[in-house]
Each structure stands twice: as structure tokens, then as C-alpha cells.
N, C-alpha and C positions, 0 to 999 in steps of 0.2 A: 375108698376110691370113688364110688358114686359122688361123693360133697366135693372132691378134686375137679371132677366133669364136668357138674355144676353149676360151680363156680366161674369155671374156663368159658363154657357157655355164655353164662351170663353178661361176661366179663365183654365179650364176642359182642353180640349183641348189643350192648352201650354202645363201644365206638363204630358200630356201623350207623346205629341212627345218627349219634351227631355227626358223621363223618356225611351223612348225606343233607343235612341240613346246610347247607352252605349261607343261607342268610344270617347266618347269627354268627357267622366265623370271615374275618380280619386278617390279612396279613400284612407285616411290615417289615423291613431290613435297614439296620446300619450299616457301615461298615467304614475301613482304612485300607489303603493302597500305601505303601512307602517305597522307596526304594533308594538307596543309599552305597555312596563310592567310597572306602576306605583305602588309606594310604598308611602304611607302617615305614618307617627311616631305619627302624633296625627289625627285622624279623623274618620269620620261616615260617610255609606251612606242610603239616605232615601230608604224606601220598594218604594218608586213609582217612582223614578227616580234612577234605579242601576246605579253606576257610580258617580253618582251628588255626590263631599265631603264636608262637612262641617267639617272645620280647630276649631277644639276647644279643651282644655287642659284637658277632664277627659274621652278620648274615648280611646281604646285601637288602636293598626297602623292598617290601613289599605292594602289592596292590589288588584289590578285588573288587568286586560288585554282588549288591544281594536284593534281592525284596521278598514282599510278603504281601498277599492280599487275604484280609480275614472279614466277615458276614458276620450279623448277629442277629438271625431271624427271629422277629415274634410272630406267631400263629395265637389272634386273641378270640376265645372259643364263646365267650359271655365277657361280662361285667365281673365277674370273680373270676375268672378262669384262664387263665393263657399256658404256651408252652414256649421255652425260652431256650435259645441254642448257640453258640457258635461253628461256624463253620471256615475251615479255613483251606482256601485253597492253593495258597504259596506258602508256607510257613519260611522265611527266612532263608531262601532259597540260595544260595552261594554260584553267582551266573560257570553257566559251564559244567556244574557238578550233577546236575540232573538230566536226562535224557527221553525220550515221551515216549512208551510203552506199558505195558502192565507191569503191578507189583508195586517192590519197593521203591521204583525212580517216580509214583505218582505220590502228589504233596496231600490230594483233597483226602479231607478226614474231618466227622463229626466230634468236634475234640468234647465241646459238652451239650447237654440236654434234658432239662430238668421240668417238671410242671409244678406251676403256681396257682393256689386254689386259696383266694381272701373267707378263710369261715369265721363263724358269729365269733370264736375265740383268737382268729388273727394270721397269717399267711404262714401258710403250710406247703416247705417246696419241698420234693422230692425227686431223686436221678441223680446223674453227672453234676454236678455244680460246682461254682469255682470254689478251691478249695487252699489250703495252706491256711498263711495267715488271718486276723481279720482286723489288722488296724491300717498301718501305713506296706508300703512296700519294701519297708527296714527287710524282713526276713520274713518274707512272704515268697514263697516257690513257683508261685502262677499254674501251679498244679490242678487237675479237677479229680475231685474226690465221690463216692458214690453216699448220698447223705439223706438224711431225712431231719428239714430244721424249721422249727416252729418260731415264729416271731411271735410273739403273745402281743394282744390289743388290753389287757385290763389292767393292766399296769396303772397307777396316777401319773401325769403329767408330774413333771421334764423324766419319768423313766424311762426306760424300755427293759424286757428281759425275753432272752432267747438262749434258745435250748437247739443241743443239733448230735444227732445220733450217726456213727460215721464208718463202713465197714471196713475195712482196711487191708482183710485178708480173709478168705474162703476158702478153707482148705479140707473140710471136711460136708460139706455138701452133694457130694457125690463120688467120696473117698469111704468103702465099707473099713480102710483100717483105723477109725478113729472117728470119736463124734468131738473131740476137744480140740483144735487145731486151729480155731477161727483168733483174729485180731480184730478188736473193735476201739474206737475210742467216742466219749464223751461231755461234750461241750454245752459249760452254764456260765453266760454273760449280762450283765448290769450296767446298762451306758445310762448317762446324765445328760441331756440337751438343754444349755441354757444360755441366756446373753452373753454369758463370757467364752462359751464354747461347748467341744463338750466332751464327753471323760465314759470310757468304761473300763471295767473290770472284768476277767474273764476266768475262768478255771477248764483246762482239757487234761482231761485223765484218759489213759491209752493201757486196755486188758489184752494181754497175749496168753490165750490157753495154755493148760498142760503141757500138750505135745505140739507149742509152740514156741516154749518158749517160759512159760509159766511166771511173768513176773509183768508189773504194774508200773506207771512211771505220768508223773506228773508236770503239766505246764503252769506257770500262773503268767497272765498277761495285765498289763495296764496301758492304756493308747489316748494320749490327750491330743485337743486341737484348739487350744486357748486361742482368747482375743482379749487385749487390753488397750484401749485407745490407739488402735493403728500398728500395736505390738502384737508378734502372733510368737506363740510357743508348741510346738507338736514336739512330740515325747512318742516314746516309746519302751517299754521294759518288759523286758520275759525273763524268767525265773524257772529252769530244768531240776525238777527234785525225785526221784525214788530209784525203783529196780532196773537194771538194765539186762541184755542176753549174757553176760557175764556174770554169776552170781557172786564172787567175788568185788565187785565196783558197782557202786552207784551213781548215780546221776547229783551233780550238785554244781551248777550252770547258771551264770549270768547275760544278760547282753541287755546294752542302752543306747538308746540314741533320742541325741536331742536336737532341734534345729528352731534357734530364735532369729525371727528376721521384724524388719519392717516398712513401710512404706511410707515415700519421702518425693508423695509428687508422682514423677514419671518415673522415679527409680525405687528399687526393692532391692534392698541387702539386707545381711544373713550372719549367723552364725554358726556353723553344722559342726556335732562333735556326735562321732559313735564310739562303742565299747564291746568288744568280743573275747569272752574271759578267755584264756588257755592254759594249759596244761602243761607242765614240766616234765610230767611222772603220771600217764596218764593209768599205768598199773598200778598206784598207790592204793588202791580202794575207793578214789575220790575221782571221778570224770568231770573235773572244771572245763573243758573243754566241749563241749556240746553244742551248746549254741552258735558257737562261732567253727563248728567244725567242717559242715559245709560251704562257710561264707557267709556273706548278703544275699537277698534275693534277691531273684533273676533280673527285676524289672528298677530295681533300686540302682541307680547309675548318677548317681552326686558328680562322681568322675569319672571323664568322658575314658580315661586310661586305665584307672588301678581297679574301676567298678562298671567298666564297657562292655558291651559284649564284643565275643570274638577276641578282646583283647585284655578282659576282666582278670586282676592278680588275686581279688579277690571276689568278686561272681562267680561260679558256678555254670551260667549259661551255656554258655559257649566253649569255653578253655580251660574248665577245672579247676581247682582252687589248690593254689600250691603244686602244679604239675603242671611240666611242658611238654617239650615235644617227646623227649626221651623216657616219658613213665616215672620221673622222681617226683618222688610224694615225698615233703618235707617231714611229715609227721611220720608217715612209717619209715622212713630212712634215719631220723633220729632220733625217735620216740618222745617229742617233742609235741603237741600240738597250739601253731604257735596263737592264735586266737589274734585279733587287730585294733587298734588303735587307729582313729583319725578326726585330725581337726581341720578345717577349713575355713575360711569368707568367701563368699560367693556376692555377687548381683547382678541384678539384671535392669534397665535400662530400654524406656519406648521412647524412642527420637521424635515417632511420627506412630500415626494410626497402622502403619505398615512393617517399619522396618522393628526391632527391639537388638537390642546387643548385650551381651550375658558376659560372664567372665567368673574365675574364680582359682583361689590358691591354696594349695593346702598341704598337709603333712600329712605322712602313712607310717606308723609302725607295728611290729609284732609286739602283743602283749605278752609271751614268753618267749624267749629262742634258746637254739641248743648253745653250750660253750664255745668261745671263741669265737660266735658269728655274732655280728653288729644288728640291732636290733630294730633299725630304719630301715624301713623299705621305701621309700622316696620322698619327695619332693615335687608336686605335679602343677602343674600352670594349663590355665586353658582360657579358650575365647573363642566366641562365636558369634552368629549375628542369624538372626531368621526374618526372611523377608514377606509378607503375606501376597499372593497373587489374587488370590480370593478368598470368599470367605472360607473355604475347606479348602485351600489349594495352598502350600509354603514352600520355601525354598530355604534350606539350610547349610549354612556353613558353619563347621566346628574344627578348632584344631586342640592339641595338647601335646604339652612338653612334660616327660615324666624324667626327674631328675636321680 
């Protein structure tokens, strides 16, 4: 107990000195303001989630308003040293649904908060930090995770390799029925930077104690950002292998997405195609459906409709993936999980230093469905145009037609 006291002492005393040394501490903030009007021609929203739409053919249009104002303070303590945060004080606010008193109707929340320390072997962050994916925002959750991840510096050039330890669940810390009950995962990655782009490899392994759960399960990631004369290829692949909470079924999950574009002057067009395996018979012993069971990630929106927030068929964000206003879950209602399919062309288009016009068309299906149901999920067309008022200031119009 005495080495606990300390410790804590000790511990006390550091951040009172530097906390009173103010010449050697910086501070700075970014931040985004948005706000955005949303128009639906067929949909509903439920009384307990305002906002939430459910896309269906006998509701009368819809219409709403939302914003979001989020901060990203840095506090820089030295030349190695800073601490790094967001803060958000609108988070995606839905006008009208919120009311100004204590509790739950307040938005401001330190969502993360982590310290970065550059040592002689390479930057060392630990706390809150963003967490999910680490390539593109294919199937990235914008989640923050509680992490400790090391960027190693001794690597040879074009490498890099990082390592990142990640707690997941704590269930036995101040629990006397159990010392096994913790969830921890992971992570050992290998990127390449070079002229043509650049490419890493990843491994995240996830340990569920005992009397958690007792079983182990494996990611493999690869995440490219090629360049070939004007030609760009970003990729993405995740690969779900081992145990699940079911001891009966394992994990054995795909997903891909590819998006080739190029640049032709003042316009950029595209080719965008993803892949989310699903599952027929997801009690077979084989869970192909995994990766595409929650959707895309949140921030991944190719399409303004099928992958929108608020209005996403397949996001997760806002509207739940495969579930409307009435609680039908496609997968538990037919024991189906149906995993997605999508091709698209996309481009975009600068008139002037100002204005730019975007546009794109594409297809949506499910990679399995149950019998008798057709396996297209749409047909989506969109277009937009964003106008710059200033350098941080734009004006956006988008529409889309989901067929």
C-alpha cells in the first residue's frame, strides 16, 4: 500500500509543476460548424427517435434540420509532448429535439482525449483515441477506444510498423467475483510509403476471458492508396477468422472495397465497387456474415441515400442497418444475413475556383437474401454542386433519387 501512495504522490506532484509552468505550454483549436436541411419525398419519423427516417412508399415527405459544432483542442506541453482532444458541443443535433437544462438534453461531451509523448523509440499515445478502423472509412465506426499505441521510429525507410494494445472491457477490476472477465485486443501493422503510394498490412487479434466469454477471434486488414500517372486505386480488405460467443460457429468473413478514379483537367471520375459477404444459414458453424453485419462505417457515405446518415440502408449511423421504423431486422426475421453489394461511377467536376459539381450513379444489392425476395436493393442517382464562400465557409446542395 505504501508504493500505491507513492506513486500517487509522485504522480501529484509532476503535474503540478508543469501545470504551473505556463511558458513552456501552447494552446490551439480546430474545429467544424455544419448545419444541414434535409428533405425526404417518401418517409417517416419515429416519436422516440426524431430524425431517425424510415424510406417507405405510403408516408407523406418528410423534412428536418440538424447541426453539429465539434473542437479539437491541442494543449502542446514541450517539443515532445502534447495532449490531444475532441470536444463536441452539438453533436448532430436534430432542431427541436433538444431543450437547454441539465442532463441528458445537453450535447457537450469530451468524446476523446489522449497524450502524445515523441521518445528516442517513436510516439507513444495513450487514453481515448480514435479508434475502429485504420485505413479508409469503408468500415471504420468513428468510435474512440481506450488504447496504448506505439509508432516505432527504427524501422528502414519507405516502412513503418505499429503496435497498439486496446482495452475493450473491464469487468473484473473492482469485481471480487472474478479475476477473468477482462476483453482486450491486439494490434501489429506494416505500411509501405512510396512513389506509387502506399500499402499496409495489419493483424488485430481480440482475447475474451474465461468468464467472458472464453474464445479468441481474428482480423487481417490490407489498405492501399496507389498512384499511377494520374490513376489512383484505394482498396481496402478485411478478412474475420476464429472463435465467436457461440462456441458452436466461427468466424469466417469477407469484405472489399475498391474505388479507381482519375484526373482529367478540372474533372475527377471514378469507379467505386464494395463487397460485404452474407450469410444464408448463419447457424451453419460458419459466420460469413460478419463483416457486413453491422453495415459500412458511419462516415463512409459514397451515397448520399443508401449510405446517408439519417437516411442510410446501409450505415449504421443514424437509422440502423436493415431496420425501420417498426423494429424488423431483416437478418433475425429470416435468419438471413443479407451482407451488400455495390457498384457505382461517380465525378466530380471544378467550373471555377468556387463552385465544383459532383454527381454519381450506381447499383445496390444484397449478397445473400431470404427465398422469394428479389435481391436488388436499388438503383440510386445523385447530384450536387458545393459553392465556396470562403476559404472555410461552403454552401451545399445535394439531391438523390433512390430507385
Amino acid at each position: 500500500m505504501k508504493k500505491v501512495l507513492f506513486a500517487a504522490a509522485a504522480l501529484g506532484l509532476g503535474l503540478g509543476v508543469a501545470a504551473t509552468d505556463a511558458s513552456a505550454v501552447s494552446f490551439s483549436a480546430a474545429g467544424k460548424y455544419f448545419i444541414e436541411g434535409r428533405y425526404v419525398s417518401n418517409g417517416a419519423t419515429t416519436t422516440s427517435q426524431p430524425g431517425k427516417v424510415s424510406l417507405t412508399e405510403d408516408n407523406e415527405a418528410n423534412d428536418f434540420m440538424y447541426h453539429l459544432f465539434y473542437t479539437y483542442p491541442t494543449v502542446q506541453i514541450n517539443d515532445q509532448t502534447r495532449i490531444k482532444s475532441e470536444v463536441r458541443f452539438i453533436d448532430r443535433d436534430v432542431y427541436a429535439t433538444k431543450q437547454d437544462g441539465p442532463g441528458d438534453n445537453q450535447n457537450i461531451w469530451v468524446r476523446r482525449l489522449w497524450a502524445e509523448w515523441d521518445s528516442p523509440l517513436g510516439t507513444i499515445h495513450l487514453g481515448r483515441m480514435p479508434g475502429g478502423a485504420w485505413g479508409s472509412n469503408f468500415l471504420d465506426w468513428s468510435n474512440g477506444s481506450d488504447r496504448i499505441k506505439w509508432v516505432t521510429n527504427f524501422m528502414p525507410k519507405p516502412f513503418s510498423l505499429t503496435f497498439i494494445w486496446q482495452k475493450n472491457a473491464e469487468n473484473d477490476g473492482f469485481d471480487g467475483t472474478s479475476d477473468e472477465k477482462d476483453a482486450a485486443s491486439w494490434y501489429a501493422g506494416v505500411g509501405h510509403k512510396g512513389d506509387f503510394g502506399a500499402t499496409t498490412v495489419a493483424f488485430w487479434h481480440t482475447r475474451f476471458d474465461k468468464d467472458n466469454g472464453d474464445y479468441n477471434n481474428t482480423h487481417l486488414w490490407v489498405n492501399t492508396a496507389w498512384k499511377f500517372n494520374g490513376f489512383n486505386l484505394d482498396t481496402e480488405w478485411r478478412y474475420i477468422f476464429g472463435e465467436t460467443s457461440d462456441s458452436s460457429v466461427d468466424y469466417n468473413s469477407l469484405g472489399v472495397m475498391a474505388n479507381a478514379y482519375g484526373n482529367f483537367g478540372a474533372a475527377t471520375a471514378g469507379v467505386l465497387f464494395f463487397y460485404l459477404q452474407g450469410d444464408d444459414d448463419p447457424s451453419d458453424g460458419d459466420n460469413e456474415g460478419a463483416v457486413g453485419a453491422g453495415g459500412v462505417g458511419n462516415d463512409y457515405n459514397p451515397f448520399l441515400i443508401a449510405t446517408g446518415d439519417y437516411t442510410g440502408l446501409l450505415n449504421a449511423d443514424k437509422n440502423g442497418y436493415w431496420a425501420d421504423k417498426n423494429n424488423f431486422n431483416l437478418a433475425e426475421e429470416t435468419g438471413v444475413e443479407p451482407g451488400a453489394m455495390a457498384l457505382a461511377a461517380w465525378a466530380r467536376f471544378a467550373a471555377n475556383d468556387k463552385l465544383t459539381i459532383n454527381g454519381a450513379i450506381g447499383r445496390v444489392w444484397a449478397a445473400e437474401k431470404p427465398s422469394g425476395v428479389d435481391d436488388v436493393i436499388g438503383t440510386e442517382i445523385d447530384l450536387g454542386m458545393s459553392y465556396k464562400i470562403l476559404d472555410n465557409l461552403s454552401y451545399n446542395l445535394q439531391g438523390g433519387y433512390l430507385i
